[in-house]
N, C-alpha and C positions, 0 to 999 in steps of 0.2 A: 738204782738196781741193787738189790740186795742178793748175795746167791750164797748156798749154806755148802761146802767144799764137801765132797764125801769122805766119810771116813768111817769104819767099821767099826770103830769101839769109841769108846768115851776119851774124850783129850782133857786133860788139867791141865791149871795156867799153867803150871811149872813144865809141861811137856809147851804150852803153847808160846811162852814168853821167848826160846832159845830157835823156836820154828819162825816165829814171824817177821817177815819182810817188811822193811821200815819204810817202806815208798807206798803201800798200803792201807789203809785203816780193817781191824777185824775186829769181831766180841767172840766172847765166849758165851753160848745160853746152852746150860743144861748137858754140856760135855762137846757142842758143837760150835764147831769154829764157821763164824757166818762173817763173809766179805763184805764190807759196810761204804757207802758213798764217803767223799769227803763231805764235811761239814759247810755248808755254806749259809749266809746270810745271818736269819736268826740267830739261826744256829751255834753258829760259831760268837754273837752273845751271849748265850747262853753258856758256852764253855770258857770263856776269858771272866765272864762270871765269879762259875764256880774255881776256876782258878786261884780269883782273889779272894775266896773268901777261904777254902784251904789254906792258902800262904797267910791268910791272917790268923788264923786260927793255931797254926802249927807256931807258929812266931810266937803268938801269945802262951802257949803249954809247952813253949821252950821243945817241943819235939822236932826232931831233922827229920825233915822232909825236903825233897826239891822236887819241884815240879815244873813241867815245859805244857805245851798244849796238847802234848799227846801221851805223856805217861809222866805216872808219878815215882819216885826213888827214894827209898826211907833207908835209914843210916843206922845202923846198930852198934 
């Protein structure tokens, strides 16, 4: 089930990162914060995936990053 939370105006990560509940999964499309299934099966292939291929990449351009399965964390 996908269900898109009402909200009157446009939300930015930066409003949306400090609002979301980590028990969760949500996106952001187009200023709308929409409530997302867990991932399963393929799926969740598809994202240990690209996981590794981020952590390899940021490894390789010496750039900090950490990353878990459900968000990424860059270090300045």
């Amino acid at each position: 089930m996908i269900l898109a939370l009402p909200k009157t105006q446009s939300v930015t990560f930066e409003e949306l990162v400090p609002w979301k509940p980590e028990v969760k999964y949500y996106e952001l499309h187009n200023g709308v914060i929409i409530e997302m299934n867990q991932p399963l099966g393929q799926h969740e292939w598809i994202i240990i995936f690209f996981n590794e291929k981020i952590t390899s990449e940021s490894t390789r351009n010496r750039f900090i990053l950490w990353n878990s399965k459900k968000s990424f964390c860059y270090s300045t």
